[in-house]
C-alpha positions in Angstrom: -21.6 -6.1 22.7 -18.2 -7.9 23.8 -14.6 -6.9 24.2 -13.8 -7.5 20.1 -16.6 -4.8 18.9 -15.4 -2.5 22.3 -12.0 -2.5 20.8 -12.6 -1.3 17.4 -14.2 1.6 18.6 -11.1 2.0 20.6 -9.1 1.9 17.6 -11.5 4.6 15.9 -10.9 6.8 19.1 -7.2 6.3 18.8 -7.0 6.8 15.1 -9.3 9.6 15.2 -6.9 11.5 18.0 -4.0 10.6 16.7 -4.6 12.0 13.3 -5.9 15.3 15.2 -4.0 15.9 18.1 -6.3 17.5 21.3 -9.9 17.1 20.7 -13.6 17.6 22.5 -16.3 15.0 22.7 -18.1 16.1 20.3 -15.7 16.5 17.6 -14.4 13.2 18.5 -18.1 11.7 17.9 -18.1 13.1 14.9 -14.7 12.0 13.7 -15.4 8.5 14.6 -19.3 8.4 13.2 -19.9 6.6 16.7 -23.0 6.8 18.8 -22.6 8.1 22.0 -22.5 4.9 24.3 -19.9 3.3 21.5 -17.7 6.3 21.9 -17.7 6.0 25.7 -17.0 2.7 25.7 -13.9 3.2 23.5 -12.8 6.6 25.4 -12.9 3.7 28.3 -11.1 1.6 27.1 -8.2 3.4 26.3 -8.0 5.4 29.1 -8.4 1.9 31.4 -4.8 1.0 29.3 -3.5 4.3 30.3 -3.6 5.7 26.5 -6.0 8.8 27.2 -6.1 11.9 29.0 -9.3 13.5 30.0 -9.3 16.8 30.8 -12.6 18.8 31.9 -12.4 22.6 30.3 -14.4 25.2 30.5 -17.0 22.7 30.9 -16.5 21.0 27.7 -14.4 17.4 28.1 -10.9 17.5 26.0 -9.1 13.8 25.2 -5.3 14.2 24.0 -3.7 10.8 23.6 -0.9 10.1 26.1 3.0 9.2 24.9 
């Protein structure tokens, strides 16, 4: 795995919230057909640029794209 293939499931995260607005892990795995550890490393990465929010609710995790 390196930074190139990281990315592009960053860009699946992205698209996939941006098309959807507010969603919860598990409807963002299956938005993005991504196995777990490729969807974390994505949800990572954008949130490490500042481009996610995380928000635990009700004990379920809910990403929202920031600006």
């Amino acid at each position: 795995m390196n930074t190139e293939v990281i990315g592009t499931w960053a860009g699946l995260v992205w698209t996939a919230l941006n098309e959807s607005g507010k969603m919860n892990v598990k409807a963002l795995k299956k938005a993005t057909k991504l196995k777990e550890k490729e969807l974390y490393a994505g949800m990572g990465w954008l949130a490490r640029e500042g481009k996610l929010s995380i928000a635990e609710i009700e004990g379920d995790v809910e990403l929202e794209l920031i600006g």
